[in-house]
N, C-alpha and C positions, 0 to 999 in steps of 0.2 A: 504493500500500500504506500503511494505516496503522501507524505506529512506537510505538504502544503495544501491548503483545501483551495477550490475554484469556487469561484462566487457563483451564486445562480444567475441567469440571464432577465429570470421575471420574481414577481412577486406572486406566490399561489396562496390560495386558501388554505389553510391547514399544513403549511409547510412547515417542517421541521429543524429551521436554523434555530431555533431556542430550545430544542432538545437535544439537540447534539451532544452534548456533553454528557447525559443520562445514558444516550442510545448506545454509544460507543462504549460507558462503562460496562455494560451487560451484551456489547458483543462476544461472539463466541474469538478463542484465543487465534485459532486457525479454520478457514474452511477452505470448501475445491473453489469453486464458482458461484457469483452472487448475480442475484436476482430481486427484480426490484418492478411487478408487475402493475403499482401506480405511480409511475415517478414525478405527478406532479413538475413542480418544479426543481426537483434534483437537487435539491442538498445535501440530503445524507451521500448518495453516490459522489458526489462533487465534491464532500468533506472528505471521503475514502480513498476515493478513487482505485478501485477495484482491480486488476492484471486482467483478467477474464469475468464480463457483465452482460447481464440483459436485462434492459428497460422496457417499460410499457406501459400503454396509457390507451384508453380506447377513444379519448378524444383527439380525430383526425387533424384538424387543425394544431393542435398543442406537441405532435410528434413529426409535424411537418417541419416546424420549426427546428427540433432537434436534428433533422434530418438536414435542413439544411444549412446549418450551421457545421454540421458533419463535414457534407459533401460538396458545398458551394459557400465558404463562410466570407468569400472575397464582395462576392455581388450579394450577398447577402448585408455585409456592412457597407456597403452603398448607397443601398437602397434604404436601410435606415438612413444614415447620415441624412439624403435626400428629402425623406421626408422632417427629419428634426430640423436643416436647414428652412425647407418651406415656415414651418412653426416659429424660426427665430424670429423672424422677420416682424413679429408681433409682441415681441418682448425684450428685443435689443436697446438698452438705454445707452446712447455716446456718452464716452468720456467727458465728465466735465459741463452735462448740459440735465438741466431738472424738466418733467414734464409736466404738462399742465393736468391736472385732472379728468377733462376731457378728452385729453390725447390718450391719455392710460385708458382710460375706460371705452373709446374705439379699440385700443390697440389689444385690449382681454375680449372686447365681442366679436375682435377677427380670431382671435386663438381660438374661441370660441369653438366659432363657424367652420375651421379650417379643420379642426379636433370632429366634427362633427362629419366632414365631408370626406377624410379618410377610414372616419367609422363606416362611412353608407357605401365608399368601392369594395372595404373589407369586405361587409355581408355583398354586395354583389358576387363577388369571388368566390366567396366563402360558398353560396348557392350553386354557382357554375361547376363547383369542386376543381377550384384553378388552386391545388396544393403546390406551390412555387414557391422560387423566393420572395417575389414579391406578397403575397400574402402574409411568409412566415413574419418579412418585414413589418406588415401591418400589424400583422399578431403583438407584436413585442412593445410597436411602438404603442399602439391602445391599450396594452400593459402597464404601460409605465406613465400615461396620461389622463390614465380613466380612475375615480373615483376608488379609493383603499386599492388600487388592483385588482383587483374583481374581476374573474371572467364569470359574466353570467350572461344566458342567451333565453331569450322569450317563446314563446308557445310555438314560433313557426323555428327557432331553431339561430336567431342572429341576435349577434351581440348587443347589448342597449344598455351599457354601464355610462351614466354621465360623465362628463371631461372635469378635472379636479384642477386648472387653471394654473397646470405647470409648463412651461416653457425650457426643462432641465434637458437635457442629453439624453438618449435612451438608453444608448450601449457605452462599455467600456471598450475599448477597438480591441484592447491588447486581451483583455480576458474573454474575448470571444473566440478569437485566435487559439487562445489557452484551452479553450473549451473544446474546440472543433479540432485542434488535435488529440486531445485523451479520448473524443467522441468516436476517431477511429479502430478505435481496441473495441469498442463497444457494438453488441447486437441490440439493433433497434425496432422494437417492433409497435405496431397497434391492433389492437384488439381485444379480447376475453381476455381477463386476469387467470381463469385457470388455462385460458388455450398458451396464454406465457408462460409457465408455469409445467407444463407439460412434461418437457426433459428433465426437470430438478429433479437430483437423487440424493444421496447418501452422502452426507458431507459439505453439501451446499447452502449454501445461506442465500434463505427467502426473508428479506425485508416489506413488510406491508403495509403502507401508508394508504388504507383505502377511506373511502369518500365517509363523512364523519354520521354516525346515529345519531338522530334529533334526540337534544337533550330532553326535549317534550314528545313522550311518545304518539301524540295525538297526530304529531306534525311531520307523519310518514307523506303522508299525502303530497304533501309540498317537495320530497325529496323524489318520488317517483318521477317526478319532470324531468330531473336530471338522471332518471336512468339508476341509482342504485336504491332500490326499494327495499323492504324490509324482507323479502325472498329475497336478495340479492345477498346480504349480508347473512344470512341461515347459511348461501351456500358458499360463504366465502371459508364461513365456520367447519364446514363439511371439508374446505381442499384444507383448511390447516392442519384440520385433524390429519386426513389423506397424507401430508406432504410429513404430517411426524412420525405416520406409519414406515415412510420411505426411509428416511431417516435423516430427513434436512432437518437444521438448526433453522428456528422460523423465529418470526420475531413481526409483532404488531403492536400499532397504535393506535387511538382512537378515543373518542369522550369516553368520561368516567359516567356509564351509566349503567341502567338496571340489565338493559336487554345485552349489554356487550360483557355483563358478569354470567349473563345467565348462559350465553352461545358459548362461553371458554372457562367461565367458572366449574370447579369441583374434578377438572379432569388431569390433575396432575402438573399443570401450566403455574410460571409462574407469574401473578398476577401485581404488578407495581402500579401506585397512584403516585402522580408528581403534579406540579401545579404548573401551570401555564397561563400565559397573558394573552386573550383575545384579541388580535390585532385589527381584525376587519371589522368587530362589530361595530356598529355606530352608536351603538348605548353604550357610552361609557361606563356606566355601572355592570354591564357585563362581559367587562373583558378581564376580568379572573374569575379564571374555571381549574378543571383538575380534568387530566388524560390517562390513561392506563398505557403502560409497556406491557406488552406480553408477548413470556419468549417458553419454550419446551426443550429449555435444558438448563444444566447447573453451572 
């Protein structure tokens, strides 16, 4: 393992840069090959950096990005630049000159509008299924401009996160570079977490960051839009079990709740609560909560 960690390129929901420290304690000393069938936005991989990995994610768009940053990471940061240049153009103050209040306030209703006009080619794209660079481009930049981060998409399936009124940079040039070469060791796939999952044997470490249990169990409903429903998660329960019959060191995370004690509780697993800061809520009063480690080995 390399002991430099890579930054992530976005901000994800439920990302793991503030556990890291916990995760790592209760990794296993040695394994073959790691697997990591929600990579979200890759931090624990990116903290490890693994000799032999497989990532995955079933959202097309979010592993297009990976992909190209893989195989095309030149035009890939172009096309960002590109579009953050268009963006500046609305937030650049000259040296040595103050603006008037009404000049600011044109110059955030074109950021605005320009945040808004890259969101609407995205979903056009995103529909055509134009999985390219130029997409992933978009991907990254409405990541890093749209409100907490947030990817969230509406009933027909396109992205509708408001613009959060920054004008920063998207990429880092050089740690994309960084990225897109360790991204070469790496097998990259999309789809089913257990169709990833598949080959892992005996000695392999499966890391699980899958999509979070409503802390309120009423509010499955609301989580089924996004595809992982509360069948989703029984059978997520069913491949951990599966994958410790095999005999991979597995290891997951996830809210501390009734139904994720009840799918891993009592069967030998061990079960850790640690505390965590909500980063995306917008309630402030609920961004401390508590998440579960849980791994099936000593």
């Amino acid at each position: 393992m390399n002991q430099t960690g890579l930054t992530p390129f976005i901000k994800w929901a439920g990302g793991k840069r503030q556990l890291l420290t916990q995760i790592k304690e209760r990794m296993p000393e040695h394994y073959r090959r790691y697997y990591e069938p929600f990579v979200g936005g890759g931090a624990v991989i990116f903290e490890l950096q693994p000799a032999d990995a497989l990532i995955n994610d079933i959202n097309k768009a979010l592993i297009n990005v990976y992909q190209q940053i893989c195989h095309r990471p030149k035009e890939f940061i172009q096309k960002v630049k590109e579009l953050d240049e268009g963006l500046a153009e609305y937030g650049v103050e000259e040296p040595g000159q103050s603006k008037s209040k009404q000049k600011v306030a044109k110059e955030k209703e074109g950021a605005k509008q320009y945040y808004y006009a890259v969101r609407k080619q995205y979903n056009d794209r995103l529909v055509k299924e134009q999985f390219d660079a130029d997409l992933a481009a978009r991907f990254v930049f409405l990541n890093k401009h749209c409100f907490n981060g947030l990817y969230r998409v509406n009933g027909q399936g396109l992205f509708n996160v408001p613009y959060n009124n920054s004008v920063s940079p998207s990429i880092d040039e050089t740690s994309i570079q960084d990225i897109s070469a360790y991204l070469q060791k790496v097998t990259i796939l999309e789809g089913d977490f257990e169709a990833a999952c598949r080959e892992a044997g005996e000695g392999d470490f499966v890391f699980i960051d899958s999509p979070y249990a409503p802390l309120n169990p009423s509010s499955f409903e609301s989580y089924t839009k996004e595809g992982f429903d509360l069948e989703s998660h029984k059978r997520l329960a069913r491949l951990f079990d599966e994958l410790t019959k095999r005999g991979c060191y597995c290891m997951l995370t996830n809210h501390n709740t009734e139904l994720i004690h009840e799918l891993y509780g009592g069967k030998q697993y061990q079960v850790d609560v640690v505390g965590v800061k909500r980063l995306i809520n917008s309630d402030a009063t609920k961004r401390i909560g508590e998440e579960v480690i849980i791994y099936n080995y000593k």
